[in-house]
BADONU-154221 format. One record per residue (C-alpha): residue number from 1; residue in one letter; x, y, z. Coordinates in nm, 2 decimals. Example, Ala and Ser with C-alpha at 12.3 -4.5 7.8 and 13.67 -1.06 7.14 Angstrom:
# BADONU-154221
i,aa,c1,c2,c3
1,A,1.23,-0.45,0.78
2,S,1.37,-0.11,0.71
This chain:
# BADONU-154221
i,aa,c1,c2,c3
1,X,1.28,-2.78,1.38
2,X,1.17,-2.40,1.36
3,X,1.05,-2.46,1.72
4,X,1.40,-2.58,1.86
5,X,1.58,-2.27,1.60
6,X,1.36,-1.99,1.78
7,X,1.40,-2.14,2.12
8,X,1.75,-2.15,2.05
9,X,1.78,-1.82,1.93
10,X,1.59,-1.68,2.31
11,X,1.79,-1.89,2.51
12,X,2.11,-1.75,2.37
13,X,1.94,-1.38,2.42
14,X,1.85,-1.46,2.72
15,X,2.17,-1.61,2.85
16,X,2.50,-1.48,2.61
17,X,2.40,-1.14,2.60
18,X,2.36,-1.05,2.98
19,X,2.04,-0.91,2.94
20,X,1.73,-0.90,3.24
21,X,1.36,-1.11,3.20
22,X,1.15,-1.04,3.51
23,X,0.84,-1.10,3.69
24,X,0.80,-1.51,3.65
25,X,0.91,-1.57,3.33
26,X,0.90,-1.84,3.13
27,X,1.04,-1.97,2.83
28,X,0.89,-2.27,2.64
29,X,0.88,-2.51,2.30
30,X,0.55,-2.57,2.17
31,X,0.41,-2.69,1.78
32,X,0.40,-2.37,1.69
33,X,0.72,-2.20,1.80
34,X,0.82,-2.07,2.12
35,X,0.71,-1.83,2.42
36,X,0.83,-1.58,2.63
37,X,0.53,-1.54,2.94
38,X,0.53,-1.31,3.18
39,X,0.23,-1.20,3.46
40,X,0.44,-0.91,3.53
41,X,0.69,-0.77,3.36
42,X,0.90,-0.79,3.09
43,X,1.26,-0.61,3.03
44,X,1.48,-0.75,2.77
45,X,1.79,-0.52,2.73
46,X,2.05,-0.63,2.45
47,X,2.23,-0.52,2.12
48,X,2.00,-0.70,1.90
49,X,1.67,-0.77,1.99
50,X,1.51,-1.10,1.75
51,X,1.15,-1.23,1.82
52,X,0.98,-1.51,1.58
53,X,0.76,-1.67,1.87
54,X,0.50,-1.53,2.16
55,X,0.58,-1.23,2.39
56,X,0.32,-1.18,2.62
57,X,0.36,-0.98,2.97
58,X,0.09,-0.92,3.23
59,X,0.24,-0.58,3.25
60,X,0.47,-0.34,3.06
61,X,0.72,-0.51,2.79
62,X,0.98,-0.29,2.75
63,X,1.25,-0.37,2.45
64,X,1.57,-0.16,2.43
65,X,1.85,-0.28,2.15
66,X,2.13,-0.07,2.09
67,X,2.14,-0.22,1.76
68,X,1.80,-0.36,1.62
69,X,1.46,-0.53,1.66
70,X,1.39,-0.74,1.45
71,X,0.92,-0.91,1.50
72,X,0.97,-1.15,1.23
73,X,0.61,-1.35,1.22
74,X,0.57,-1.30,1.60
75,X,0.34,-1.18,1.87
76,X,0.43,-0.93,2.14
77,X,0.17,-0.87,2.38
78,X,0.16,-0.63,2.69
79,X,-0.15,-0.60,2.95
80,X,0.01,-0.24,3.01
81,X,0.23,-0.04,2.81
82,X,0.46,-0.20,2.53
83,X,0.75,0.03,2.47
84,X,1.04,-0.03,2.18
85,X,1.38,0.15,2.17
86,X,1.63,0.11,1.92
87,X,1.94,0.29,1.85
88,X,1.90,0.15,1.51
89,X,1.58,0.05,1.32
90,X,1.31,-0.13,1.47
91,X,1.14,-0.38,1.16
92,X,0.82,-0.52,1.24
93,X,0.74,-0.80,0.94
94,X,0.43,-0.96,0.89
95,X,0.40,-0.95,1.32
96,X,0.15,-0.80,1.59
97,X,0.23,-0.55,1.87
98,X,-0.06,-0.51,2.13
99,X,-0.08,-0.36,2.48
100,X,-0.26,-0.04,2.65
101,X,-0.02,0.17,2.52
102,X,0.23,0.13,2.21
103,X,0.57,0.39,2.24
104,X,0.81,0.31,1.98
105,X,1.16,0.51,1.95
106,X,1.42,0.44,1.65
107,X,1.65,0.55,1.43
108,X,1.45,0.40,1.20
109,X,1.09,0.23,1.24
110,X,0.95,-0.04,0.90
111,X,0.61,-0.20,0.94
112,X,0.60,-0.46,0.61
113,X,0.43,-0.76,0.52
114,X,0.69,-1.06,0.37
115,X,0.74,-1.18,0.07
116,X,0.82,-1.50,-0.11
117,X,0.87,-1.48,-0.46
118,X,0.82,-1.82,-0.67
119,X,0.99,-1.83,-1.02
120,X,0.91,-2.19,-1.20
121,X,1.01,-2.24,-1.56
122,X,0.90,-2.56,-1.72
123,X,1.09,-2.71,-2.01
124,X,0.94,-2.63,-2.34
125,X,0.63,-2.48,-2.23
126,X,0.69,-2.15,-2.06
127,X,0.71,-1.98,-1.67
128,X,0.53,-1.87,-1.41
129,X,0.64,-1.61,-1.12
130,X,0.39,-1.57,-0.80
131,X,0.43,-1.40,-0.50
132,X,0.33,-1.52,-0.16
133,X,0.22,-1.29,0.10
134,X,0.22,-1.35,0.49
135,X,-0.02,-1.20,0.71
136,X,-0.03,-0.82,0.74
137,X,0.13,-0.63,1.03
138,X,-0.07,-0.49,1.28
139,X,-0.01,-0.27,1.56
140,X,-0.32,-0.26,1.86
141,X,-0.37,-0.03,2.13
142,X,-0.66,0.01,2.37
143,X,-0.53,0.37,2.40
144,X,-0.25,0.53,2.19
145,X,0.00,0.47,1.97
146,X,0.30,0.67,1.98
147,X,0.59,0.62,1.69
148,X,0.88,0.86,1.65
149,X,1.21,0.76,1.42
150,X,1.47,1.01,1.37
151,X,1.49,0.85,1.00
152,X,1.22,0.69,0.81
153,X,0.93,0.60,0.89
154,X,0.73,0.38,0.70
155,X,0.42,0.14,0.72
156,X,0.33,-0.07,0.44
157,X,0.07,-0.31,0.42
158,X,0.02,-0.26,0.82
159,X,-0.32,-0.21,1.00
160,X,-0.26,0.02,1.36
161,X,-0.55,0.06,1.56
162,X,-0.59,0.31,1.86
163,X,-0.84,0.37,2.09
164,X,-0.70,0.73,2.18
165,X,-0.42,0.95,1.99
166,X,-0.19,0.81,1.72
167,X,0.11,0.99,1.68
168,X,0.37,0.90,1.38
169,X,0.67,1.17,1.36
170,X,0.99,1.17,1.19
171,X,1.21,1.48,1.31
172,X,1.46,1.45,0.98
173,X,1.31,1.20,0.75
174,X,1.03,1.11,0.55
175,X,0.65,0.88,0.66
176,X,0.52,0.66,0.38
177,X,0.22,0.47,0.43
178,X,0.18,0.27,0.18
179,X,-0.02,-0.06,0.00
180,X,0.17,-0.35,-0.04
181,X,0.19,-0.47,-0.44
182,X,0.13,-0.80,-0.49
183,X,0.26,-0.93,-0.83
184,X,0.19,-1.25,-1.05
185,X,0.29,-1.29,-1.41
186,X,0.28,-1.57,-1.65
187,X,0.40,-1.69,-2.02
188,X,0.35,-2.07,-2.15
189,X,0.31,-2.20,-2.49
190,X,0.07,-2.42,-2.62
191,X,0.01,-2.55,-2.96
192,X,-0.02,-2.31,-3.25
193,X,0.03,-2.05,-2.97
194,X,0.08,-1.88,-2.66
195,X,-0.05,-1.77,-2.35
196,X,0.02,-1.51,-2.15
197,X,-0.08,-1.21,-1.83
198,X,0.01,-1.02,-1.57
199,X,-0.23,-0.91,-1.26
200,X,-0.08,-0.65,-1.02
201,X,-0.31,-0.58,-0.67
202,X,-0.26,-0.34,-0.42
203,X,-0.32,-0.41,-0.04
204,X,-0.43,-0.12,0.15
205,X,-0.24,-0.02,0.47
206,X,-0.48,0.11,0.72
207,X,-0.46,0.34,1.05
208,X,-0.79,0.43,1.24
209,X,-0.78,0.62,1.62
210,X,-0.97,0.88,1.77
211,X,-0.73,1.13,1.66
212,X,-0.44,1.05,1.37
213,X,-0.11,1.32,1.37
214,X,0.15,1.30,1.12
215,X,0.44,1.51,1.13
216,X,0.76,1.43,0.88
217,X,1.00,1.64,0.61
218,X,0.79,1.47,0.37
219,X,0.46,1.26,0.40
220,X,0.32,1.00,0.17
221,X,0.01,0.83,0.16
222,X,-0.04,0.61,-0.12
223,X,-0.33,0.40,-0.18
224,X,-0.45,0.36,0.20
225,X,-0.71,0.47,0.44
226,X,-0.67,0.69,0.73
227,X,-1.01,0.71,0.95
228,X,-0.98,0.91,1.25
229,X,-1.31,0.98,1.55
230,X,-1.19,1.36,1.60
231,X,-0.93,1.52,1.35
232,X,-0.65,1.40,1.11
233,X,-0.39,1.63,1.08
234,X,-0.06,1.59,0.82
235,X,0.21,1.80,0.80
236,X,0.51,1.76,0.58
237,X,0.79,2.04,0.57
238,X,0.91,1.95,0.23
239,X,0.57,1.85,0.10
240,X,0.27,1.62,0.16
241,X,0.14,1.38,-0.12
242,X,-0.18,1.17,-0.14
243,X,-0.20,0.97,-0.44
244,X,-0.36,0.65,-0.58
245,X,-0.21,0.34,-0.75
246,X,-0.37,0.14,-1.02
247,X,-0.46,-0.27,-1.01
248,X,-0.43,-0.40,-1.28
249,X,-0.53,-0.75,-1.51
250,X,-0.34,-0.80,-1.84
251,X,-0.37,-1.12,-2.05
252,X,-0.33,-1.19,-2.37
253,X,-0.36,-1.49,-2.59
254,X,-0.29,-1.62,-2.96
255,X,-0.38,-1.95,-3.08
256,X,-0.33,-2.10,-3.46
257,X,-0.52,-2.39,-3.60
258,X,-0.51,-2.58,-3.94
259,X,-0.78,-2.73,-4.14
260,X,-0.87,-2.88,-4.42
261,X,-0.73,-2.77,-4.79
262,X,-0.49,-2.57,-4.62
263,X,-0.72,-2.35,-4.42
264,X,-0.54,-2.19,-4.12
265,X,-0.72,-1.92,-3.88
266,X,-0.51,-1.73,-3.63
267,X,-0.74,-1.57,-3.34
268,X,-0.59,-1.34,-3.12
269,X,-0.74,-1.20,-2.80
270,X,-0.54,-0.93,-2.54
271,X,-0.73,-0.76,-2.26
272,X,-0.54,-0.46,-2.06
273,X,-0.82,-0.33,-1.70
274,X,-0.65,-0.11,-1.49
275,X,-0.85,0.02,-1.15
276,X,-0.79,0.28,-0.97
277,X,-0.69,0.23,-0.59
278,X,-0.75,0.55,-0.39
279,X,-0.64,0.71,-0.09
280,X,-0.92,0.76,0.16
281,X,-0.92,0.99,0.50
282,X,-1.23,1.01,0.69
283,X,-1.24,1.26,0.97
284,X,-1.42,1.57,1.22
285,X,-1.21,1.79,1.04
286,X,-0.89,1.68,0.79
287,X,-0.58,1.93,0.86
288,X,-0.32,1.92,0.55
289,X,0.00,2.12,0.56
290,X,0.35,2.18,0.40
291,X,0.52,2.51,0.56
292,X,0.79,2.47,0.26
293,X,0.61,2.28,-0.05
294,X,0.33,2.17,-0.17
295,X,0.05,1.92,-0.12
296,X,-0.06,1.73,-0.40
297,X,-0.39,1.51,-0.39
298,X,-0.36,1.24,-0.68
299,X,-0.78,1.09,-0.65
300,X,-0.77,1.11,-0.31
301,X,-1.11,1.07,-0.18
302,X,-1.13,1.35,0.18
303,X,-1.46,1.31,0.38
304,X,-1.48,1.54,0.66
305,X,-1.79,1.54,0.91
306,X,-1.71,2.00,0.95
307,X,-1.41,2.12,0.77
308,X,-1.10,2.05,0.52
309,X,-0.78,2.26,0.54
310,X,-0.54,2.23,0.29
311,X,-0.21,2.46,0.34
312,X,0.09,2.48,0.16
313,X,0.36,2.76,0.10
314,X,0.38,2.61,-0.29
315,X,0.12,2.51,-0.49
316,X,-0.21,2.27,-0.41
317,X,-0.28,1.98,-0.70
318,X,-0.62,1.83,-0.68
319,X,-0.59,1.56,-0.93
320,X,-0.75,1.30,-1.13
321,X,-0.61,0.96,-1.18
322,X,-0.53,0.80,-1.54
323,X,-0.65,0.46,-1.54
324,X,-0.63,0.25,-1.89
325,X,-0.90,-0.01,-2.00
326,X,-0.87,-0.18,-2.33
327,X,-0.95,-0.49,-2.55
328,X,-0.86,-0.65,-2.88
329,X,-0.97,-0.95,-3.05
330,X,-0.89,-1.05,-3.41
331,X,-0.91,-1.33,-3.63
332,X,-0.74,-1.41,-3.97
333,X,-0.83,-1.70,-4.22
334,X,-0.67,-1.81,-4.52
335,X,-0.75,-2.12,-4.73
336,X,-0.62,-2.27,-5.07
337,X,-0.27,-2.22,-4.98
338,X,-0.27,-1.86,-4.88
339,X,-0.47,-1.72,-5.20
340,X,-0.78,-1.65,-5.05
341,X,-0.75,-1.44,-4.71
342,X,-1.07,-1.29,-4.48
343,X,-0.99,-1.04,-4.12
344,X,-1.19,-0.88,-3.87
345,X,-1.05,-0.72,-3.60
346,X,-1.23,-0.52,-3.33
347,X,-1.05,-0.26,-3.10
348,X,-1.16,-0.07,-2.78
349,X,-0.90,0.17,-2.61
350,X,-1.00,0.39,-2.32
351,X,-0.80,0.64,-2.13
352,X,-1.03,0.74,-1.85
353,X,-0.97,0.98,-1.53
354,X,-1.06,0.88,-1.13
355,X,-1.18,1.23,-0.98
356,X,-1.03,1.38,-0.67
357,X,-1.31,1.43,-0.39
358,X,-1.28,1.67,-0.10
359,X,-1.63,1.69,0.02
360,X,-1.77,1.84,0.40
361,X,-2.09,1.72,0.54
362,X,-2.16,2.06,0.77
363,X,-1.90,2.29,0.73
364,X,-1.62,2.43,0.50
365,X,-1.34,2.38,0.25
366,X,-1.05,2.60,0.28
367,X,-0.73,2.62,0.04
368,X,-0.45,2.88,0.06
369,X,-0.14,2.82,-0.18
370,X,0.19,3.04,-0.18
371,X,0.14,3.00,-0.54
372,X,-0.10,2.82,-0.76
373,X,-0.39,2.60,-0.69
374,X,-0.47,2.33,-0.98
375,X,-0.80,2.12,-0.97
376,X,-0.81,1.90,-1.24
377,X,-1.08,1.67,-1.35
378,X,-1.21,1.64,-0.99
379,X,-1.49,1.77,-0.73
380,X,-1.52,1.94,-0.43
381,X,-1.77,2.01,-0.24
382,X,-1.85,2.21,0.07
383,X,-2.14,2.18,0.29
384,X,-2.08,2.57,0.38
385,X,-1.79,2.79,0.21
386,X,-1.56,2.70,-0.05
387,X,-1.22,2.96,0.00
388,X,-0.94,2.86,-0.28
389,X,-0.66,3.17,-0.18
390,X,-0.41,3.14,-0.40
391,X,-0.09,3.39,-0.43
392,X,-0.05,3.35,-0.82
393,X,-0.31,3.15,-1.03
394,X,-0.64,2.93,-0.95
395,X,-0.68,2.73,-1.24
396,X,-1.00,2.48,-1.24
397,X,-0.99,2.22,-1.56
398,X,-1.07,1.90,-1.74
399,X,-0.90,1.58,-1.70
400,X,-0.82,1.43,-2.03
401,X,-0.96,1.12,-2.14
402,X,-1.04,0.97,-2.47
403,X,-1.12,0.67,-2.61
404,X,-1.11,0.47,-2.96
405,X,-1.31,0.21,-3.09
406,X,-1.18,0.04,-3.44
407,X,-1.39,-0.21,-3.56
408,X,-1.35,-0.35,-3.95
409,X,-1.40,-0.66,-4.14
410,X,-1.26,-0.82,-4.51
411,X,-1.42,-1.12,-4.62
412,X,-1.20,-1.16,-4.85
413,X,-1.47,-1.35,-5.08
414,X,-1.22,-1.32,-5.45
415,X,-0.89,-1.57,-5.52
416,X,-0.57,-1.32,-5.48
């Protein structure tokens, strides 16, 4: 049936909405959807532009919707150059775009993996809500890739790979790259009880080229990787962050049992791990700039093979990450009807810090703030010279971090 619906959908492209397929094309139902080939070229020219099946061309692929495009779970392939335009937003979900070359021109431009979320509630004994992730977006090129939006701009749980130059601009809006979250909770009863948890997981989004330009009013990475041969340079008018985001494993369980003479014992168990997820950019030589803000680096872990340049007409935040790790277990007894009672209980509570890192294997480390420079609870280190230039205040500190460990027992030997 999804077969016949997508070949459907093509043919009516193809044939309502007066638009042009070149070069030997053919269109054609198979088991696993349907395909557009081509061993030239193809031109599809309409208002709204849907694929769910194969696109492949032996030459250039050219896509031009004065509405939308909409790669929902498809393939488009070029031997050549593939090249998207969109008056309005071009949405690439859980789909591949290969070819030579990759030119993309939108209003806006979303790269996302989808989402099915699953909420089951069973009578009497609790729920359970799980999400189900497709495959990750990714984006190929033998050479480069070339993405401009007029809007946003934003890549989430997406893998691009370029052989040359990738190039992501937004002239008046903001670039995120982001990890997807990935979500499951849980809450049943059982006898004398319950059971519950949550787990929260964070799925990189990746970009590696030979050299990786960013240019945006404001630029986000958030828990991804950005590896580039040559240079990485990111520059965000209105401010360029780098932060982490922390996994996370929660469950907690209480169970009550009865014996004999009236016993009871109530035993209760909670765990709380959080992990830190951190940026990573691997490079010649890392280039970070905001002409009007500032540029903050949340445990953002910068390798460069010769130098790191971090420039900003506000201030520069070098910061650790909070992270939470914790456990509790307890257990209470009482017998004889309540009147003799024992407890134990033991507690551990951390608040711990993940460290910046801004390291150079051969060269330098330059910072130069319009106003302060904070590095807190993190390490930097230069292979060569180390230049903080700040306007108003350098300020180099601790992260804070503490943790508790309560740990007690009653026997509770005497009758109350």
């Amino acid at each position: 049936m999804r077969s016949k619906r997508i070949v459907s959908l093509i043919v009516s492209l193809l044939l309502l909405l007066n638009q042009s397929l070149y070069a030997n094309a053919t269109l054609k139902a198979t088991d696993n959807g349907a395909k557009i080939i081509a061993s030239g070229d193809i031109n599809l020219n309409s208002t709204t532009i849907t694929n769910q099946g194969d696109m492949s061309s032996g030459g250039t692929t050219t896509l031009n919707a004065s509405g939308n495009i909409y790669n929902e779970g498809g393939n488009i392939h070029a031997d050549n150059a593939l090249m998207l335009q969109a008056n309005g937003g071009i949405y690439n979900i859980s789909s591949n775009l290969s070819a030579q070359v990759i030119a993309i021109n939108a209003n806006t431009f979303q790269s996302d993996m989808d989402v099915k979320n699953i909420s089951q509630t069973y009578a009497g004994i609790g729920s359970q809500n799980s999400q189900l992730l497709s495959d990750m977006s990714t984006l190929n090129a033998l050479n480069g890739i070339s993405i401009q939006t007029k809007n946003t701009l934003s890549l989430i749980g997406t893998t691009l790979n370029a052989g040359g130059a990738l190039s992501l601009v937004s002239t008046e809006g903001d670039i995120a790259i982001a990890s997807k979250t990935h979500e499951d909770s849980f809450d049943f009863n059982i006898k004398g009880g319950y059971n519950k948890g949550k787990s929260v997981e964070h799925l990189a989004s990746s970009l590696n080229a030979e050299n990786i330009s960013i240019n945006a009013n404001q630029v986000n990475v958030i828990a991804s990787d950005l590896a580039a041969k040559k240079d990485i340079v990111l520059q965000g008018k209105e401010g360029v962050s780098i932060l982490a985001e922390n996994d996370l494993a929660y469950t907690e369980s209480k169970l009550k049992t009865k014996g004999s003479f009236g016993s009871k014992k109530t035993t209760l168990d909670m765990s709380h791990k959080e992990s830190v997820v951190q940026s990573n950019l691997n490079a010649n030589n890392i280039l970070i700039q905001s002409s009007d803000a500032s540029v903050t680096l949340e445990a953002a872990n910068l390798i460069a093979k010769e130098n790191i340049v971090v420039d900003a007409k506000a201030d520069i935040n070098v910061l650790a990450k909070q992270y939470r790790e914790g456990e509790m277990h307890s257990v209470t007894k009482s017998s004889f009807g309540g009147l003799k009672q024992s407890a134990s209980m033991n507690r551990v509570d951390a608040l711990n810090a993940k460290e910046a890192e801004l390291r150079t294997e051969a060269l330098n480390i330059i910072m130069k703030s319009g106003n302060d420079i904070k590095v807190i609870g993190s390490n930097i280190d230069a292979a060569s010279d180390l230049q903080l230039l700040a306007a108003n205040e350098v300020l180099i500190a601790a992260a804070q971090e503490f943790s508790q460990n309560e740990q007690w027992r009653d026997k509770g030997d005497r009758l109350l």
